[in-house]
PDB file of N, H, CA, C and O in Angstrom:
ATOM      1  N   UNK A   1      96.994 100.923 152.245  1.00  0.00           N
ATOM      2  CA  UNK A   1      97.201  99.530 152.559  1.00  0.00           C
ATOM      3  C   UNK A   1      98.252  98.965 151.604  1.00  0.00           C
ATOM      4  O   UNK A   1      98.290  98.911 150.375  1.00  0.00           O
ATOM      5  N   UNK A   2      98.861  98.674 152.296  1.00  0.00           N
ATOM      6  H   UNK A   2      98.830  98.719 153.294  1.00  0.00           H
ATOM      7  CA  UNK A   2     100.424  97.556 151.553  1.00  0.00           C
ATOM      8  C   UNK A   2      99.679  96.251 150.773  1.00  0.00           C
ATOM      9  O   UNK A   2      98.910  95.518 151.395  1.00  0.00           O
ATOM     10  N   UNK A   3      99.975  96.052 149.413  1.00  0.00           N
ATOM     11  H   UNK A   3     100.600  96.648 148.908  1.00  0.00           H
ATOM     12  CA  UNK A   3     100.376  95.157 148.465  1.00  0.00           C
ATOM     13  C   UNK A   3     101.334  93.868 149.438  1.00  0.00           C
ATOM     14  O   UNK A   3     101.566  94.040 150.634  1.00  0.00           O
ATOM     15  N   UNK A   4     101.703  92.874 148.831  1.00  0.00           N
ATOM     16  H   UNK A   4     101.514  92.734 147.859  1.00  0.00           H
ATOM     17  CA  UNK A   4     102.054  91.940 149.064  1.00  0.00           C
ATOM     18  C   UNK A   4     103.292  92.100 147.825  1.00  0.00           C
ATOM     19  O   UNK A   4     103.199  92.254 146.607  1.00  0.00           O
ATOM     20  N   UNK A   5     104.834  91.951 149.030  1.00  0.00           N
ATOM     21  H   UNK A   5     104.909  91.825 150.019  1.00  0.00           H
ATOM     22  CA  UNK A   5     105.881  92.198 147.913  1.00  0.00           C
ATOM     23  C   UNK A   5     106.063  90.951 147.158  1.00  0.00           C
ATOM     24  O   UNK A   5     105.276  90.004 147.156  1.00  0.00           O
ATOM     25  N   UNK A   6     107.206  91.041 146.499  1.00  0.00           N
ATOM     26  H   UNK A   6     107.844  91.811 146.501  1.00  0.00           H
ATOM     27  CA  UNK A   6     107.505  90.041 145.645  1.00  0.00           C
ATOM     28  C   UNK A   6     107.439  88.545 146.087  1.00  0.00           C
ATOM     29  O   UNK A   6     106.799  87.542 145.772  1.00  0.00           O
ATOM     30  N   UNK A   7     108.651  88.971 147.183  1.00  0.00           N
ATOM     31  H   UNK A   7     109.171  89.786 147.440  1.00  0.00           H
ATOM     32  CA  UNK A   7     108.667  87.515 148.251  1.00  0.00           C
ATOM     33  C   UNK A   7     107.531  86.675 148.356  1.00  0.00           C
ATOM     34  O   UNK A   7     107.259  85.547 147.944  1.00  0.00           O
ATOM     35  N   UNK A   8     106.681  87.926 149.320  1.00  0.00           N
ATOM     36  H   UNK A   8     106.902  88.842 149.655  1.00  0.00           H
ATOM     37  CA  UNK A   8     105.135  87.448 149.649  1.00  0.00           C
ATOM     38  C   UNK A   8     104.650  86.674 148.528  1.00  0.00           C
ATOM     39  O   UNK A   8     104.179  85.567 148.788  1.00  0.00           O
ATOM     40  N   UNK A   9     104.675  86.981 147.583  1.00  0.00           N
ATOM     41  H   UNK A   9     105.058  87.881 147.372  1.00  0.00           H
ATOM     42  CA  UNK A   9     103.634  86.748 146.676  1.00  0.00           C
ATOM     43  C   UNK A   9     104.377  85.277 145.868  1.00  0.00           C
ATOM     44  O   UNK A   9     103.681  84.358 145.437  1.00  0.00           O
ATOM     45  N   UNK A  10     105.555  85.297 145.803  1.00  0.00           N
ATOM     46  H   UNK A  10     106.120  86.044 146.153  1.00  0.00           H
ATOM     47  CA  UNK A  10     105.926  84.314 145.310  1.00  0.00           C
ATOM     48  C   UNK A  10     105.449  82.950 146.648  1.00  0.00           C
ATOM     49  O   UNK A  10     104.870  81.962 146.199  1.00  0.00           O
ATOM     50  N   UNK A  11     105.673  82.988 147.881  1.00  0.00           N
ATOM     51  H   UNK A  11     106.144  83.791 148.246  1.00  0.00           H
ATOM     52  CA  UNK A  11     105.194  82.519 148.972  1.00  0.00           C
ATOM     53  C   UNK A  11     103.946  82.284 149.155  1.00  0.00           C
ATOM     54  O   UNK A  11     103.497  81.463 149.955  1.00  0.00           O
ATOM     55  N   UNK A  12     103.374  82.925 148.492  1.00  0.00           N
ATOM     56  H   UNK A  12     103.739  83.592 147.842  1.00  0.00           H
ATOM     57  CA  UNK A  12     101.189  82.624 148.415  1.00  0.00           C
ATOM     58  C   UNK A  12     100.967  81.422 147.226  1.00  0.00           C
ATOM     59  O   UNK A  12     100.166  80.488 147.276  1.00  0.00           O
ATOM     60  N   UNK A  13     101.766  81.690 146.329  1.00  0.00           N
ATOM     61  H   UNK A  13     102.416  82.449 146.289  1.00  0.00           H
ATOM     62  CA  UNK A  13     102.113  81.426 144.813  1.00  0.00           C
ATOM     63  C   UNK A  13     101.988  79.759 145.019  1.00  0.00           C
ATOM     64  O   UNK A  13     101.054  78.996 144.772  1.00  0.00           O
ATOM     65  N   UNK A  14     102.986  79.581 145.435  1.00  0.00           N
ATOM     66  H   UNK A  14     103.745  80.200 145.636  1.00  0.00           H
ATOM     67  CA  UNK A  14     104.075  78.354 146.360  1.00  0.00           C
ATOM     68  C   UNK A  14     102.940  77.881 146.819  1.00  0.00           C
ATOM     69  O   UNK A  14     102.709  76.716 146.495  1.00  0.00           O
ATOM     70  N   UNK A  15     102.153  78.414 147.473  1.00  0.00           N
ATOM     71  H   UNK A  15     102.340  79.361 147.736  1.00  0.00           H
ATOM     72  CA  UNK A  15     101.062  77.291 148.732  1.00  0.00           C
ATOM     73  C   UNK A  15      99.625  76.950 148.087  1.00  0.00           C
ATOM     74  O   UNK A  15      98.728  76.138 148.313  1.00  0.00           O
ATOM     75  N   UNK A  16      99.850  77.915 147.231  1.00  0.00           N
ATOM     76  H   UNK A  16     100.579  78.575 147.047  1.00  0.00           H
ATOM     77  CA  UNK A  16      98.567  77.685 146.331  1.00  0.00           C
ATOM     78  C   UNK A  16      98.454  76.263 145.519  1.00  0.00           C
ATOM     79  O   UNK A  16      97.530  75.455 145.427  1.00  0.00           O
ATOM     80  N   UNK A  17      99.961  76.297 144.891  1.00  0.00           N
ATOM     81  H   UNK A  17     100.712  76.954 144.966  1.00  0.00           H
ATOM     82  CA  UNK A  17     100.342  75.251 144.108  1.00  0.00           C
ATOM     83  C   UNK A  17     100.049  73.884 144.748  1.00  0.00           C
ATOM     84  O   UNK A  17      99.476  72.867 144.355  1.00  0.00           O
ATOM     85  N   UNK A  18     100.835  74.355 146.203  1.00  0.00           N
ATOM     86  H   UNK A  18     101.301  75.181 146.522  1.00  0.00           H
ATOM     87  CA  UNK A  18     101.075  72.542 146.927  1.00  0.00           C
ATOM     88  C   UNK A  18      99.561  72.458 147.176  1.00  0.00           C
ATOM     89  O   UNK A  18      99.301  71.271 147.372  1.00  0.00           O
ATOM     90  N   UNK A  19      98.390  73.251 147.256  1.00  0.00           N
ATOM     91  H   UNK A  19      98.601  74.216 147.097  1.00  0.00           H
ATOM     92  CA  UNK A  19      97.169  73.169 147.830  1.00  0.00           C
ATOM     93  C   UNK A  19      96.478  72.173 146.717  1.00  0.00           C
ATOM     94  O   UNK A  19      95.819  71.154 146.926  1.00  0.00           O
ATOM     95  N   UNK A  20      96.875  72.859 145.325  1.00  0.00           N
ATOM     96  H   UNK A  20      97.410  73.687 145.155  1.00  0.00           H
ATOM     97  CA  UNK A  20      96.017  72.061 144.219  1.00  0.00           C
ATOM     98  C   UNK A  20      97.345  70.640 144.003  1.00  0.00           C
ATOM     99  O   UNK A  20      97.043  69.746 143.212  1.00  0.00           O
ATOM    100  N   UNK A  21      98.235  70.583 144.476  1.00  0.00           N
ATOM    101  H   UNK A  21      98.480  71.309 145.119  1.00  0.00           H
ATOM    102  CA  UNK A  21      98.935  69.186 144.005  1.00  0.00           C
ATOM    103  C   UNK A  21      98.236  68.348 145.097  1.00  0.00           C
ATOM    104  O   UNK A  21      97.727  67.296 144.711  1.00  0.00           O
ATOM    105  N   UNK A  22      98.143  68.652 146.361  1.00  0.00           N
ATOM    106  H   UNK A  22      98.558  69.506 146.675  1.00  0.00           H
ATOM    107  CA  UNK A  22      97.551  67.784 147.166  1.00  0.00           C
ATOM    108  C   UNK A  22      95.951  67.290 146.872  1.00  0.00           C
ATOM    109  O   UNK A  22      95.281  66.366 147.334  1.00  0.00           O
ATOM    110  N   UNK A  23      95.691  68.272 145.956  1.00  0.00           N
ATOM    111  H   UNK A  23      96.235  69.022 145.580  1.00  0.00           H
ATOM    112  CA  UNK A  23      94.212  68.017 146.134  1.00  0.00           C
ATOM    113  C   UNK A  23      94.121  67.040 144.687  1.00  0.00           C
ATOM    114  O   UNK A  23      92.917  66.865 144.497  1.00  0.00           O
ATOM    115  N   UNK A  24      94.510  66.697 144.154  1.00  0.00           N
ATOM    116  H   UNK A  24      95.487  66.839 144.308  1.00  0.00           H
ATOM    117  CA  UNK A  24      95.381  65.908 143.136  1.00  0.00           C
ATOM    118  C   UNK A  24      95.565  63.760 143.822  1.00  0.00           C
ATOM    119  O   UNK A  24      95.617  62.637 143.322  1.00  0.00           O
ATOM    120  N   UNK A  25      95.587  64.387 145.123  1.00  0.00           N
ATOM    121  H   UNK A  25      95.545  65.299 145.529  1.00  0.00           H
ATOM    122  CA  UNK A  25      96.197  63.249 145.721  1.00  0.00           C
ATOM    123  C   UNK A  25      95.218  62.767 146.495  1.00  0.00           C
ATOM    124  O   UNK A  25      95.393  61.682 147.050  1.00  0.00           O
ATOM    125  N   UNK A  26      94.191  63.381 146.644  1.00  0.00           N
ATOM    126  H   UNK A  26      94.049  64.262 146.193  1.00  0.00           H
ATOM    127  CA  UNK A  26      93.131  62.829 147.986  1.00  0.00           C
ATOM    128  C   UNK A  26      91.926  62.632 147.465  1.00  0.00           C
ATOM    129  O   UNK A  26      91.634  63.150 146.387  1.00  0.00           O
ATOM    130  N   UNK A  27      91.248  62.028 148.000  1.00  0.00           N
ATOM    131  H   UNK A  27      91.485  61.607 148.875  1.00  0.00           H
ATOM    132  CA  UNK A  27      89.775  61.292 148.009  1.00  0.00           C
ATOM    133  C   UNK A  27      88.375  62.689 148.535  1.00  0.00           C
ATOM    134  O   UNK A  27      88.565  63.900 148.642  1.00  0.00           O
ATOM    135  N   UNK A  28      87.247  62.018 148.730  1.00  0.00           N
ATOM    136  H   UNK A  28      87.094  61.034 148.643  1.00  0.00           H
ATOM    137  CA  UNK A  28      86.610  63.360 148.839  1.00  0.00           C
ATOM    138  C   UNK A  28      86.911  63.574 150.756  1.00  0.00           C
ATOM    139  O   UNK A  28      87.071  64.637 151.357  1.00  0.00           O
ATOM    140  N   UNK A  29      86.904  62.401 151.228  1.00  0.00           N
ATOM    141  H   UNK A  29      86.774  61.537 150.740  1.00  0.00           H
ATOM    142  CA  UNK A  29      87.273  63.052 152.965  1.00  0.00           C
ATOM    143  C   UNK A  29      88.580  63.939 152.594  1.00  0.00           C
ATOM    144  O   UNK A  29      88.553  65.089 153.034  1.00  0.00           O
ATOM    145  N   UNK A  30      89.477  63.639 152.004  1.00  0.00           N
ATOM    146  H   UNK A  30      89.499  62.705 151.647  1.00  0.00           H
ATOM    147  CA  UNK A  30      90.984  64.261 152.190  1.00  0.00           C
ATOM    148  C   UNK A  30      90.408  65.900 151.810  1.00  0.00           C
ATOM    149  O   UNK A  30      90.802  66.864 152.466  1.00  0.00           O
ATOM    150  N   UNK A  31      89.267  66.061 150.473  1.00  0.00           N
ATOM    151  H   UNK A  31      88.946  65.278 149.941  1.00  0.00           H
ATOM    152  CA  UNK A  31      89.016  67.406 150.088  1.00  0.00           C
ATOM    153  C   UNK A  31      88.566  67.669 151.202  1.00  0.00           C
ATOM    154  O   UNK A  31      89.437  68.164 151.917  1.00  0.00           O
ATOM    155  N   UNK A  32      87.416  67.546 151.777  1.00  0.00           N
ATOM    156  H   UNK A  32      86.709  67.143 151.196  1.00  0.00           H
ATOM    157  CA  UNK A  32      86.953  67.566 152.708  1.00  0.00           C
ATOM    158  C   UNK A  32      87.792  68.263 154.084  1.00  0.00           C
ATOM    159  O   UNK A  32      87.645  69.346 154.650  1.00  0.00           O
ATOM    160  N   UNK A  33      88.527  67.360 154.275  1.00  0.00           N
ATOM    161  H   UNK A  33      88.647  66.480 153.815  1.00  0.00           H
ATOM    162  CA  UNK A  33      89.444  68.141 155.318  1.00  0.00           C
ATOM    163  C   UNK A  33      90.235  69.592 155.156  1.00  0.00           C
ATOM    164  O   UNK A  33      90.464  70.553 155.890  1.00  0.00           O
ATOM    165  N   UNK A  34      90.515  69.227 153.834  1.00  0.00           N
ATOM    166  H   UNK A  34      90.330  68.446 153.238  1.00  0.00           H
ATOM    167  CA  UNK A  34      91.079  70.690 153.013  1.00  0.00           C
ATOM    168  C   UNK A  34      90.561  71.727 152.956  1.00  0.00           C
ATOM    169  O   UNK A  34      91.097  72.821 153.134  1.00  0.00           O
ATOM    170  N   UNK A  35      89.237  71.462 152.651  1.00  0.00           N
ATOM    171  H   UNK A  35      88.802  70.573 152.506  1.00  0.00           H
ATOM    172  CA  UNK A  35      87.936  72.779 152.458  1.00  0.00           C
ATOM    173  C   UNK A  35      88.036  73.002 153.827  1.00  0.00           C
ATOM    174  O   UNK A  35      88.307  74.132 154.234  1.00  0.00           O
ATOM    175  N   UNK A  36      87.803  71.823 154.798  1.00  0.00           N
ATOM    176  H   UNK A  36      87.583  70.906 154.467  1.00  0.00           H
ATOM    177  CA  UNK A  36      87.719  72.799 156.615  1.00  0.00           C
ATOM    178  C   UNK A  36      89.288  73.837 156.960  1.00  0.00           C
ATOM    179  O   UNK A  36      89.358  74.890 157.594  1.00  0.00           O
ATOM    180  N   UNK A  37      89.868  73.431 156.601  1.00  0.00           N
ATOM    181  H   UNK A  37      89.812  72.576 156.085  1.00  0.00           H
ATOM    182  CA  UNK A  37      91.255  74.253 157.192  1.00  0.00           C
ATOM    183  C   UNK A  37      91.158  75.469 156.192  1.00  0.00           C
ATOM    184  O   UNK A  37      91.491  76.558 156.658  1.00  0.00           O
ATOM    185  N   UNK A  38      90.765  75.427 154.945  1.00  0.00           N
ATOM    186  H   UNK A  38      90.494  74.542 154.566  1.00  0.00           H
ATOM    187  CA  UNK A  38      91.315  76.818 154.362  1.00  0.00           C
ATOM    188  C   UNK A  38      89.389  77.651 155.038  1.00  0.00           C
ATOM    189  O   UNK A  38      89.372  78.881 154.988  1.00  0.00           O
ATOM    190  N   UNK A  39      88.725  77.315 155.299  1.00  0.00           N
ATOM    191  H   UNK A  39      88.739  76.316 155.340  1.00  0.00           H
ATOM    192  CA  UNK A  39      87.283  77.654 155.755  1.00  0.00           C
ATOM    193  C   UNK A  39      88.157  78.224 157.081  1.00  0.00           C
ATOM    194  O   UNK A  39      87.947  79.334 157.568  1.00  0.00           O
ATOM    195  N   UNK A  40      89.040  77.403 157.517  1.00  0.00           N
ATOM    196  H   UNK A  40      89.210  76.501 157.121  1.00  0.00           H
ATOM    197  CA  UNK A  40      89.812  78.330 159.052  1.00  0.00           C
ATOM    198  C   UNK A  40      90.234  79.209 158.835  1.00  0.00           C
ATOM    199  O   UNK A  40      89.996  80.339 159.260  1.00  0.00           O
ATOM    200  N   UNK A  41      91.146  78.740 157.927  1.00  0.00           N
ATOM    201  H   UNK A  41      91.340  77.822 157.582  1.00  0.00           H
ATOM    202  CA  UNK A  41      92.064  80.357 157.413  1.00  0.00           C
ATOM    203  C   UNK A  41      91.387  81.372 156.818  1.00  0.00           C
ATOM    204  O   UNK A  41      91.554  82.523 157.222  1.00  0.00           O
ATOM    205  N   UNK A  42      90.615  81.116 155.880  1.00  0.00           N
ATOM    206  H   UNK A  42      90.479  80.182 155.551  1.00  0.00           H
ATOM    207  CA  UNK A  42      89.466  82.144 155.728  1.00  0.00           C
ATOM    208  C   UNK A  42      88.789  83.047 157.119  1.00  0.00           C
ATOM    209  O   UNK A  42      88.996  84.255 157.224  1.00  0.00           O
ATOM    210  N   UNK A  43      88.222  82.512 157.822  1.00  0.00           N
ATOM    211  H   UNK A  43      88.053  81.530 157.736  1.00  0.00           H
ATOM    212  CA  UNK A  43      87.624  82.907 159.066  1.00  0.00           C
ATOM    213  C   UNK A  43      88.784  83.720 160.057  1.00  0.00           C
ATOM    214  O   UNK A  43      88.577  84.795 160.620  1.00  0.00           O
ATOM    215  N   UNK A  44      89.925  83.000 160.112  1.00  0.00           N
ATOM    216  H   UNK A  44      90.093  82.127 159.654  1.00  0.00           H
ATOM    217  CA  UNK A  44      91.214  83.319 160.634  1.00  0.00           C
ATOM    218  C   UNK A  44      91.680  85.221 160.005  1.00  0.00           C
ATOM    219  O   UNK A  44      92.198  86.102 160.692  1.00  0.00           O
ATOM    220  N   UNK A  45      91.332  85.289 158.801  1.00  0.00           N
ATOM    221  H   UNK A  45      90.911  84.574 158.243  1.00  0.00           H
ATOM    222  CA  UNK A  45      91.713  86.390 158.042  1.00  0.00           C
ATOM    223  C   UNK A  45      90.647  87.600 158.145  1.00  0.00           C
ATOM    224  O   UNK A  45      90.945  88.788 158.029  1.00  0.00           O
ATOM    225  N   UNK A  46      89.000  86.950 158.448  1.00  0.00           N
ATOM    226  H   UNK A  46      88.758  85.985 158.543  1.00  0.00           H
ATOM    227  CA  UNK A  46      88.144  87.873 158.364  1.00  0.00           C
ATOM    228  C   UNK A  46      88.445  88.769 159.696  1.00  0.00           C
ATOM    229  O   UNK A  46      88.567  89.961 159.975  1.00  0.00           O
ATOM    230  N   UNK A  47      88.496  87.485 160.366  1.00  0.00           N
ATOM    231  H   UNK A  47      88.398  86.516 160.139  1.00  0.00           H
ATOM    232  CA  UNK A  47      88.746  87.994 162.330  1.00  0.00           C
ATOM    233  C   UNK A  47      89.962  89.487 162.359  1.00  0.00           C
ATOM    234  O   UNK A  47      89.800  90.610 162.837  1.00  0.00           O
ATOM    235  N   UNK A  48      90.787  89.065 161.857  1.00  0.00           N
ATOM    236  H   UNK A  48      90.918  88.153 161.469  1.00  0.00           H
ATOM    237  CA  UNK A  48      92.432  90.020 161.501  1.00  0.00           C
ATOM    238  C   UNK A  48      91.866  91.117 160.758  1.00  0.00           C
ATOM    239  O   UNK A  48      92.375  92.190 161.079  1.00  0.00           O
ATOM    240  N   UNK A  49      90.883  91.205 159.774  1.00  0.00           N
ATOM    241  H   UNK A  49      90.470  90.332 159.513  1.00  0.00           H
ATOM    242  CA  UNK A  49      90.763  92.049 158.742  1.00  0.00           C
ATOM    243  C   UNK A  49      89.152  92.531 158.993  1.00  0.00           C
ATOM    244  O   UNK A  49      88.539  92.714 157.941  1.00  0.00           O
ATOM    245  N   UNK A  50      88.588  92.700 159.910  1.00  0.00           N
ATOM    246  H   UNK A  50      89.086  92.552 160.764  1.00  0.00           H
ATOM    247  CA  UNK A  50      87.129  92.335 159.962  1.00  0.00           C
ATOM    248  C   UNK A  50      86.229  93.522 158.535  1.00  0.00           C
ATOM    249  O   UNK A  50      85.064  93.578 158.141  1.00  0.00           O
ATOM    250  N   UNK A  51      87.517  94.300 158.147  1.00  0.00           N
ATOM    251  H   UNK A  51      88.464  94.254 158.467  1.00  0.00           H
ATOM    252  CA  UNK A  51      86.747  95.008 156.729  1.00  0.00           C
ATOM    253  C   UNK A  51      86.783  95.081 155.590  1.00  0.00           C
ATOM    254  O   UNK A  51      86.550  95.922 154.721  1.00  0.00           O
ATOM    255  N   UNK A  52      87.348  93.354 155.722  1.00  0.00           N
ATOM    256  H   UNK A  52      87.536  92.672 156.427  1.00  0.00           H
ATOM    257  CA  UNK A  52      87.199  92.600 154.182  1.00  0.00           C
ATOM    258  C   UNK A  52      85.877  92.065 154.209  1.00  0.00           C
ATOM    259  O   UNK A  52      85.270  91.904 153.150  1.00  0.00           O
ATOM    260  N   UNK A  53      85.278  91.721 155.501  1.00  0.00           N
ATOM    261  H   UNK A  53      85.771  91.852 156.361  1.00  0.00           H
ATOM    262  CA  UNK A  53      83.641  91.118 155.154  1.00  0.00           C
ATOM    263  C   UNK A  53      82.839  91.985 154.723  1.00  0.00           C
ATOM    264  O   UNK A  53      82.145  92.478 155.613  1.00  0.00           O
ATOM    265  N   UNK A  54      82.631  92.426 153.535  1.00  0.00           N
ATOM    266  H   UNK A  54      83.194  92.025 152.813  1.00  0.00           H
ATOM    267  CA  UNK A  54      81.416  92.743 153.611  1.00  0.00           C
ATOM    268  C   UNK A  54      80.890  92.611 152.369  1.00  0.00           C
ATOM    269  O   UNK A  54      81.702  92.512 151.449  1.00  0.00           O
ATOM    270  N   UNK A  55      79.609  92.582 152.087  1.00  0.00           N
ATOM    271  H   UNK A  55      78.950  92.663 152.835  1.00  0.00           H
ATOM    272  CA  UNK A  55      78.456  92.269 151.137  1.00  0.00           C
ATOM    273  C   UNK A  55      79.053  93.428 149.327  1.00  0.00           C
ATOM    274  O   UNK A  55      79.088  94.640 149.116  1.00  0.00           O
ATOM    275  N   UNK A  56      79.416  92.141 148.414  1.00  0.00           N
ATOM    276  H   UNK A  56      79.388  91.156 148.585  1.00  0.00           H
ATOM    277  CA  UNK A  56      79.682  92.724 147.051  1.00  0.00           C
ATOM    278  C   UNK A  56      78.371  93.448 146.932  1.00  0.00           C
ATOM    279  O   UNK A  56      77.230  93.208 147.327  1.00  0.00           O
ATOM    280  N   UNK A  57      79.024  94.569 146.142  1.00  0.00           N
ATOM    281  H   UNK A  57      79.951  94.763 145.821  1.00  0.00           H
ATOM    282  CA  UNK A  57      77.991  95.389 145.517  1.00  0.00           C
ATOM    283  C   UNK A  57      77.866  95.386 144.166  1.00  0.00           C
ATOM    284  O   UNK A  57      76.999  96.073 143.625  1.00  0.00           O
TER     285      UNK A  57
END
């Protein structure tokens, strides 16, 4: 399985950042809304990857 190149990673890097500046900026609905969309993308990634779910050992 492929790593995430430089690009990529500088690009995850990047969204991570604007994720915590926004969250900087909003009230608890605004978190709120935030937690539901990355809860998508989360779910969005398990669906794509279904053999990242599974139970830490």
């Amino acid at each position: 399985m492929a790593s995430l190149d430089r690009q990529q990673s500088d690009r995850l890097v990047h969204l991570i950042t604007a994720v915590e500046q926004l969250l900087t900026e909003v009230d608890e609905g605004g978190a709120e809304e935030i937690l539901d969309e990355l809860y998508m993308l989360i779910t969005k990634i398990f669906e794509l990857f279904p053999q990242l779910d599974k139970e830490e050992e």
